[in-house]
C-alpha positions, 0 to 999 in steps of 0.5 A: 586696828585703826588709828589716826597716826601722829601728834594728838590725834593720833587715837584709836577710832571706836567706829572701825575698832568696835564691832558694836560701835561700827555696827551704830555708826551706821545710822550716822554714816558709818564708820569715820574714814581717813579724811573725816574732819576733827572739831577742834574742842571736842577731843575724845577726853572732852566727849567722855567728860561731857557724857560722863556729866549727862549719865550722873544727871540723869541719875540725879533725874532717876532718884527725884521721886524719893528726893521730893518726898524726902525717901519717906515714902517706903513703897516708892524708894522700891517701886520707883528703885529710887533708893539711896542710904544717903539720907538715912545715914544722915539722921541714922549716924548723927550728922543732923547734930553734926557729931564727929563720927569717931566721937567716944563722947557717952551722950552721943554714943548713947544717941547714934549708931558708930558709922559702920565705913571706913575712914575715907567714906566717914570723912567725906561724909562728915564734910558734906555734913559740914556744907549742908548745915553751912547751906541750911543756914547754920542752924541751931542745934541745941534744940535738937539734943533734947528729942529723942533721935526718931523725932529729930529725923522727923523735924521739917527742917531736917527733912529739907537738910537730908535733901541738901546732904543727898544734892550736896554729895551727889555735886560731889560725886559728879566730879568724882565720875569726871575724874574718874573718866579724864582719869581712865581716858589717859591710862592708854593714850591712844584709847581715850574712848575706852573711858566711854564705856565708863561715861555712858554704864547703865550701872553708873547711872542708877547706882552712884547715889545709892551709898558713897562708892564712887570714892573709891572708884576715883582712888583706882582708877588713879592708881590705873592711871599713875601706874600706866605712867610709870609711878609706883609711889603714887600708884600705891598711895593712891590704893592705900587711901582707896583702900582706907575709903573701901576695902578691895582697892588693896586688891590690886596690888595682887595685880602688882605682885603679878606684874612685878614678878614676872618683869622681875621688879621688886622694887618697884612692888616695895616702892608701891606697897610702902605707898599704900601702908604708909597712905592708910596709916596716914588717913586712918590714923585721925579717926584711931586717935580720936575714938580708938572702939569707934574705928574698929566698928568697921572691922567688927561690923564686917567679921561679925554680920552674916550672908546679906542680899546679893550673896551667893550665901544668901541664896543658899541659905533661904534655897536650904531653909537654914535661917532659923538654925544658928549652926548653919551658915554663920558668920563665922562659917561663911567668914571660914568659907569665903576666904578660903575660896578667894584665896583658892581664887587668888591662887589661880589668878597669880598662875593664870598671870605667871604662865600667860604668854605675855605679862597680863595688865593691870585693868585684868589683873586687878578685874579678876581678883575683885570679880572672885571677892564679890563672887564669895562675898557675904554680902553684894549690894547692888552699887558694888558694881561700881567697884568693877566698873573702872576695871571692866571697862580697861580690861575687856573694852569691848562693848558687847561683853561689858552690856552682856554684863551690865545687862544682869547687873540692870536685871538684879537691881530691879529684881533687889528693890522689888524684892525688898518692896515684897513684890516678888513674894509668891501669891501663894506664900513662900520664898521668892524664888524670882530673886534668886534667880536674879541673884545667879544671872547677875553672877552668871553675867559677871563670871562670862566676863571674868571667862572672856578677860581670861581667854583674852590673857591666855590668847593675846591676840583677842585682847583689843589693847594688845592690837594698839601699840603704846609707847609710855610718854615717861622716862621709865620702861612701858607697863602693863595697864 
């Protein structure tokens, strides 16, 4: 380990820490030595951010081909693999007319489908809605409720408020990243360069503006960054509106559940969980008042669809021919099958951390429980890397393992979008056996780094975290992180 002791700059250098890293540096002059000089504005947080900044532009760059033709285009939003559910959902779930999306008015329910996420995602959307008819000039709506819903998806105008919406959320989802990289830049002090792993993720760059999934990210990489200092109410409000905005930050207090046991600190786990209850109550609580049914549209929609791209069932299913027949693999089953696995999986993962030699982290904890939910999961659509990457990037930072990773997540989300565009169909009929295969290789890719973070807690000594030491600059005892 290499280390510049003393006051701030006293971080471990990526150059002589990082295989990869030290092997690049050698086109610049190899890796920094004692004596190399220290800009005094560009700190390691403020490079992260900065290359946070150019990879979420870059991915504003990668969707232009559907955002100048408004994502009509059904051939271009695959080929060019520039697709985004932002747009769509606009017009798709009433935001064009600007209804509440927990409204249980007649009419409206009779116009637009209930938004199918959870609160936190429904609330940033009904905002962003807010600001892209405040930028459009306010424009009137009356004449909107008189057309049927596909003709007002048609209108001009409300083409160019789809684009303002997407351009608006995608500003808002830059500053989420930078939160979340200034976020995961000080959950170790002396490891800010970790968070680069984050700024540069080939899966950053072309999934952000797929779906609103990056709030959730900025939720847990805040609940990191709160336990890392040694705050267990904040920790568990910030996993409670996580989990109110996707599901699986809950996920991680099974990582807390771990920890506390073994350092016995139970109330540390009470305080923590109190803080997520209480935070989910808190943000799910307007949208229940105001449309009870409308709220458990999530619940349902999820119990109640079946095995969706990217699942392992899915592959399954198609590789066996059972699609036409309804006693096989049906909601219900994979619902029965896939939560029996994980909590098999769950399981392990809380022995795995109870006989490791020493008090796994929470990065490692909380990337395994998340890996084996999406390993099982009916559905794993390709801007669900994001859910990992936060995690990844603390529990394993090493750049070889998280490209290896990457590299079949890359893989898959070309092969999705072809696969959807029917380029992958078999000149000679048949099913597109290309897409399963990319279907397994990504999972493959993530299940080698779910083995590399479990050797990593089973032999202390590979964990490059472990190598640094960390005194926690609170008043409590140091945590894992």
């Amino acid at each position: 380990m290499a280390g510049r002791p003393g006051g701030r700059g006293d971080w471990v250098d990526p150059t002589a820490d990082d295989p990869v890293v030290t092997a690049l540096s050698e086109s610049i002059g190899g890796p920094a030595g004692t004596r190399a000089g220290r800009h005094p504005f560009w700190t390691p947080v403020r490079v992260v951010l900065a290359l946070t900044a150019l990879v979420m532009a870059l991915g504003m760059v990668q969707k232009n081909n559907c955002y100048q033709d408004t994502w009509q285009d059904g051939d271009s939003r695959y080929t060019q693999m520039c697709y985004s559910d932002l747009p769509y959902l606009y017009t798709g779930r009433g935001f064009v007319e600007l209804n509440w999306p927990y409204s249980d008015d007649a009419q409206v329910r009779a116009r637009y489908e209930v938004m199918e996420y959870p609160v936190g995602i429904s609330y940033w959307a009904f905002g962003t809605a807010l600001v892209t008819h405040w930028l459009n000039g306010s424009p009137d709506l009356d004449s909107r409720y008189g057309l049927p819903t596909d003709q007002v998806a048609g209108l001009p105008e409300v083409h160019r408020e789809m684009r303002i919406f997407v351009v608006v959320n995608a500003i808002g989802f830059a500053v989420l990243a930078l939160l979340s990289a200034w976020l995961l830049a000080g959950v170790n002090p002396r490891r800010p360069w970790d968070a680069a792993a984050f700024a540069l993720s080939p899966a950053l760059l072309l999934t952000g503006l797929v779906n609103w999934d990056l709030l959730a990210v900025a939720f847990v990489a805040g609940a990191l960054w709160a336990w890392a200092r040694g705050r267990p109410v904040l920790t568990g409000v910030l996993i409670g509106l996580g989990t109110a905005t996707k599901l699986y930050p809950l996920f991680l207090l099974g990582g807390l559940l771990v920890i506390c046991l073994r350092q016995r600190r139970a109330r540390t786990f009470a305080l923590a969980t109190a803080g997520a209850v209480g935070a989910w109550v808190v943000a799910n609580l307007p949208a229940y008042v105001s449309g009870p049914s409308e709220w458990k549209v999530f619940w349902t929609f999820n119990s109640d669809r079946g095995a969706d791209l990217g699942s392992i069932w899915l592959v399954v299913q198609q590789a066996l021919d059972k699609t036409g027949d309804p006693f096989a693999f049906d909601p219900h089953t994979i619902n029965v099958g896939s939560w029996l696995f994980f909590g098999v999986w769950c399981i392990g993962v809380l022995l795995l951390g109870l006989r490791s030699p020493a008090t796994p982290r929470l990065a490692q904890l909380g990337f395994l429980i998340v890996a084996g939910f999406l390993v099982v999961n009916k559905v794993y659509s390709p801007q669900y890397v994001l859910w990992l990457l936060p995690l990844a990037v603390l529990a394993r930072p090493r750049w070889r393992d998280l490209l290896i990773w990457q590299a079949g997540e890359v893989f898959y989300f070309a092969a999705v979008w072809w696969y959807l565009g029917g380029f992958l169909a078999p000149a000679s009929g048949g099913d597109a056996g290309f897409y399963w295969a990319a279907t397994l290789v990504r999972i493959a890719a993530e299940l080698y780094l779910v083995a590399v973070v479990v050797r990593d807690i089973l032999l202390p000594r590979h964990d490059p975290v472990r190598a640094t030491p960390y005194v926690t600059t609170t008043r409590s005892k140091p945590v894992a992180v």
